[in-house]
N, C-alpha and C positions, 0 to 999 in steps of 0.2 A: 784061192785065186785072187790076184790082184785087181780093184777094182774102179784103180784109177788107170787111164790112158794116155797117151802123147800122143797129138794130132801131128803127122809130118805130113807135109804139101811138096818139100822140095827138100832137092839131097843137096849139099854145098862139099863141092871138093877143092881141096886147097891145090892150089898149080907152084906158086911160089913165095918164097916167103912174106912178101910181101905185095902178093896179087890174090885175087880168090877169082873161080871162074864161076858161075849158079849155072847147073846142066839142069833146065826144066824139065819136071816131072811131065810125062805125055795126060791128057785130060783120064783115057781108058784106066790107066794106071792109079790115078787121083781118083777115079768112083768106086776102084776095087777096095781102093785106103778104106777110102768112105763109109764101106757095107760091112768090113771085116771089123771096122773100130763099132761101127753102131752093135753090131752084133755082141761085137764084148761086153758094152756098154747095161748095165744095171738098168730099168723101168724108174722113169723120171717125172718128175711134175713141171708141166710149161711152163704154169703160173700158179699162182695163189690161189685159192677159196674163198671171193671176196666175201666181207661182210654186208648182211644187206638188211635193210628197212620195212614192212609193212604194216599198211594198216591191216585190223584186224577184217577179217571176213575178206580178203583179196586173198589174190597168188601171188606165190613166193618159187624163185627157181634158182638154185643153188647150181652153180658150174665149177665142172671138175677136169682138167685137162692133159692129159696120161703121152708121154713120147717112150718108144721103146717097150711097150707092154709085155712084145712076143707071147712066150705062155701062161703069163699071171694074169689073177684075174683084180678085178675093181669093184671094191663093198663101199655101201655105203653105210654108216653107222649112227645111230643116234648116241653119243657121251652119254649125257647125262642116265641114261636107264640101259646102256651098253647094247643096244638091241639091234639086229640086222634089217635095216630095210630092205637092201636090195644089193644081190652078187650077180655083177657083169650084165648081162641083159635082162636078169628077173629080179622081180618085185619079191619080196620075200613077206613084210607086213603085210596085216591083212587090212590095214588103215585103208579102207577106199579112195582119200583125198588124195593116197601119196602115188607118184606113179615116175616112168624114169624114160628118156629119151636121150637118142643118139646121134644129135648132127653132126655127123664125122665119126671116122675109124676111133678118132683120138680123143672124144668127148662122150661125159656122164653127166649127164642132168639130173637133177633129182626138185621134181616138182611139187608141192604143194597146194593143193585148193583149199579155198575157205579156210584160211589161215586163223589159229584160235589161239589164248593168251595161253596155254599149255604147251604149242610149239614152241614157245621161246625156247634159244638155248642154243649149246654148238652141234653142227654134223660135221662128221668128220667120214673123208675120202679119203680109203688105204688100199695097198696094194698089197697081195699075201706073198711077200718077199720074207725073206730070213736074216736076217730081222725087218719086220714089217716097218714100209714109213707109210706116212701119212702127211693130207692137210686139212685144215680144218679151217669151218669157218661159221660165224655166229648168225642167226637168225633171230632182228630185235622184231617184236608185235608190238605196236603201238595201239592205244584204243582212244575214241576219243573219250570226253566223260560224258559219266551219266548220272542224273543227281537222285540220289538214296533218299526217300520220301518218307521222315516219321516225323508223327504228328500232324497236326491240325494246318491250315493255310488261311483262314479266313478267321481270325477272331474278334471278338468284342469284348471290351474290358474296362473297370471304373479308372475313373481318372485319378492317380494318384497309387496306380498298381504298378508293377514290378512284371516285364512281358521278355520273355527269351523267343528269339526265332533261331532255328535252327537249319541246316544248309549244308549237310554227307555229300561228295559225291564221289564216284572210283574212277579208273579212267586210270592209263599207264602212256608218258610218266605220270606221276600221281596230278591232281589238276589243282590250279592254283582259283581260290573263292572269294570273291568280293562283292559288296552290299551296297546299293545307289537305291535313291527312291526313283518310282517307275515316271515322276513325273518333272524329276530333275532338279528339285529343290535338294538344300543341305539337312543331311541328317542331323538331328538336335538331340544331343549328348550331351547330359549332367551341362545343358546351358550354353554349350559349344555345336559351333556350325561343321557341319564335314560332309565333304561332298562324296567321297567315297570310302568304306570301310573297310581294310583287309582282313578277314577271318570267317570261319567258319561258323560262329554264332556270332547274331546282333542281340543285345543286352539293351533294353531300355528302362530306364531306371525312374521310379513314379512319374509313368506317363500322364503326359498331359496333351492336349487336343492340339499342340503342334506338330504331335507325333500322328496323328490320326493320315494315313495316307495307303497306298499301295508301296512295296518295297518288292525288289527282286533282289535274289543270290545269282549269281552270275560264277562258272564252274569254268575255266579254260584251262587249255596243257599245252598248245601249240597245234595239238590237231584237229581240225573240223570237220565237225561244227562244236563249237560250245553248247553247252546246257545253261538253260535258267529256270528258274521257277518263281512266282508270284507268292507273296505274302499280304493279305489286306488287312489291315490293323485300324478296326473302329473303336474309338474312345468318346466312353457314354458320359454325358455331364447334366445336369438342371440348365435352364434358360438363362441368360444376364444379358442384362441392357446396356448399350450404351450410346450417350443420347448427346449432340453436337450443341443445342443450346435448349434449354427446359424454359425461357423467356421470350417471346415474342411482339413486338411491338409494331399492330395493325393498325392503319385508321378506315376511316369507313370506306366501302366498295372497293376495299381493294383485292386482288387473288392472292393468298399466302400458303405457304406449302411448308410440312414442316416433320423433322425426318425423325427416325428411329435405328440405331442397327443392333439385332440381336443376333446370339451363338447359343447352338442346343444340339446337341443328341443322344436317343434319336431324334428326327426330324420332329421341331415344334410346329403346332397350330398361331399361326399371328392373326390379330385385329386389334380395331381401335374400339373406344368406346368413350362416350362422352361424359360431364361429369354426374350425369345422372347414372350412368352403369350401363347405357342404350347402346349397343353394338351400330358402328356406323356403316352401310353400304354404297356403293357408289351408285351417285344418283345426278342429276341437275344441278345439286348444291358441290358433294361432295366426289372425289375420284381417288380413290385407293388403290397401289402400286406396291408389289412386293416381288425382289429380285433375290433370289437363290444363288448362294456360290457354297455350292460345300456345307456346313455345318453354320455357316454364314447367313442372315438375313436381310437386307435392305429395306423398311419398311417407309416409306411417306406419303401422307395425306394431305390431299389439294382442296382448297376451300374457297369456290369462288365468291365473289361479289361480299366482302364481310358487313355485318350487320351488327346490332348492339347485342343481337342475343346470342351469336359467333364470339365474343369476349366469353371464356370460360377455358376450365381444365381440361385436356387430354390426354388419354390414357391409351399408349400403343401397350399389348397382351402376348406375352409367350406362354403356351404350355406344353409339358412333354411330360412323358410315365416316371418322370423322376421328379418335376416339381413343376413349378413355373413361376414366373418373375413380368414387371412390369413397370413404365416408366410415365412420368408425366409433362404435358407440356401444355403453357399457360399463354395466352392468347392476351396481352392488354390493351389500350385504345390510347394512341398518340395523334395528335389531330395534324389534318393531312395537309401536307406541305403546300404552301405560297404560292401564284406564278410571278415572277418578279417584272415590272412595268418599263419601259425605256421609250425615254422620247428619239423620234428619228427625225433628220433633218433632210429635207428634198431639196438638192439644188438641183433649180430647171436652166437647163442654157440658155442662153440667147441668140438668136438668129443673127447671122452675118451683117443684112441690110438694119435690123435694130439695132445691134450695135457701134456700127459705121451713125447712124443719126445719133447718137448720143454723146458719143466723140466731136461731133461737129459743132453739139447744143453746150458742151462744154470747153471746148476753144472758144466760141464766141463769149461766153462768159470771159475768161480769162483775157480776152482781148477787150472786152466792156470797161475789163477793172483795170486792164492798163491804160483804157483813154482819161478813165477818170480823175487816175492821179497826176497823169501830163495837167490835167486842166487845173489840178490844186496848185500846182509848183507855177504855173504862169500868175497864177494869181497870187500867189504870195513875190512873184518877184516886181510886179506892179505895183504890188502896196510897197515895196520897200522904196 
């Protein structure tokens, strides 16, 4: 049988050679066309089998859209393992997740629950014609990741060792891994600063107590949520000092303060002692201050009011199960600054009425010493 058609709507009858007349087909006429051509017509696909996306653990619902079905029927199929899910209105698997709805004469849905990374792959919707067609369409499962945990999280380790962190994780598509420390500074690599590392292992090479911090692996694909995980990396070391000035130059009664900063872990024991080996507490004389940052210590001792027997050695103290270390500072007697003297000078005003009389006490002078000279000049013109 032939299995292609010619749609005709209207018959064109020529009248003359060079006129055409269109005798409209009547509508009754045009739906019998209509019913006997569909009738010819082979089982068709509306549309496509789109492809579609989910994450994992959701539903998935694959659309299938059939015109002209008449007596064929509608399988659906899994490719990859050839297997029947479902012919026309039954379920054929015994997969409980899968199941099939019909909104519309001309519609096969084929549903999915709890969607798992083994659904990946194409269905394919056919119709048992001779030769059978089909369409097909792919189902991707996305998962997010999730990070694969071997080995240790929490180490401690001598300064000058060799420490690998490691950081699996799965996740489809595969997830992409990167390394930040948790507190935002740059990772310190063979002496170089880097704020963020791409790979799957951090490699730190004879660490040293820069490296001492929290680091996370950080696992993303695109789907969320991302994975991370914590790494904490303590690096053990002996005590060392280091001290801003080891001289000081005190004169009497004055308050002087005078500092220390030590690095140790684990966490050292500090104090001071004087040069006799006397551990010092805070009292009336003395006020001992020590501030914590990290493997960091801040150590200084306030000494009020100094005296001749305050001139001597000090000794701030670190210890820790690895050693300890200590540093000194020397107290000497410079004698105590000058206050410098200035004379100051008070001009007092004078009163309006006092100084209106003084004015007047000196015009009449000036007017004295002009009478006196008129009277020399008359006498010397008599004598001449």
């Amino acid at each position: 049988s032939n299995r292609f058609s010619v749609r005709v709507n209207e018959v064109v009858v020529p009248t003359k050679a060079t006129t055409t007349t269109i005798i409209p087909i009547p509508e009754e006429e045009k739906e019998v066309r209509k019913q006997k051509q569909k009738e010819s017509l082979e089982p068709y696909f509306f549309s496509i089998v789109e492809n579609i996306t989910v994450s994992q653990g959701q539903k998935a619902i694959l659309k299938c859209q059939v015109e002209n079905l008449r007596n064929y029927k509608v399988a659906w199929v899994r490719v990859a393992t050839k297997k029947i899910l479902t012919i026309h209105n039954n379920v054929i698997t015994r997969n409980p997740r899968i199941s099939l709805s019909r909104p519309g004469d001309n519609n096969w849905y084929l549903h999915m629950d709890s969607v798992q990374e083994n659904d990946r792959g194409w269905y394919m919707c056919q119709i048992n014609t001779d030769p059978m067609v089909y369409r097909s369409g792919y189902l991707e499962v996305v998962v997010p990741p999730k990070i694969i945990q071997r080995g240790p999280t929490d180490m401690v380790v001598r300064e000058g060792e060799n420490v690998t962190l490691a950081c699996d994780a799965n996740g489809y598509p595969p997830p992409h891994i990167v390394w930040r420390r948790e507190d935002g500074d740059d990772i310190v690599i063979q002496g170089k600063k880097i704020n963020i590392i791409e790979r799957a292992q951090l490699r730190l090479e004879k660490i040293s107590r820069l490296n001492m911090g929290d680091y996370l692996c950080v696992a993303s694909n695109g789907i969320p949520p991302s994975a991370s995980n914590r790494f904490s990396v303590r690096v053990q070391f002996p005590p060392m000092f280091w001290i801003p000035s080891q001289l000081e130059a005190v004169y009497l009664g004055q308050d002087v303060t005078i500092e220390c900063h030590s690095e140790a872990f684990p966490k050292s024991i500090n104090y001071w002692v004087n040069n006799k080996g006397a551990m010092l507490v805070s009292n009336d004389k003395y006020e001992i201050v020590s501030v914590d940052s990290g493997y960091k210590v801040f150590m200084k001792l306030h000494i009020r009011n100094v005296t001749k027997k305050d001139f001597m050695e000090y000794r701030c103290v670190a210890k820790n199960s690895l050693g300890h270390s200590d540093g000194s500072i020397t107290l000497y007697e410079v004698a105590a600054p000058t206050t410098a003297t200035t004379t100051t000078t008070t001009i007092i005003p004078i009163l309006e009425e006092e100084s209106t009389t003084q004015m007047r006490k000196q015009q009449q002078k000036e007017d004295a010493v002009d009478i006196d000279e008129e009277d020399e000049e008359d006498a010397d013109h008599s004598h001449i």
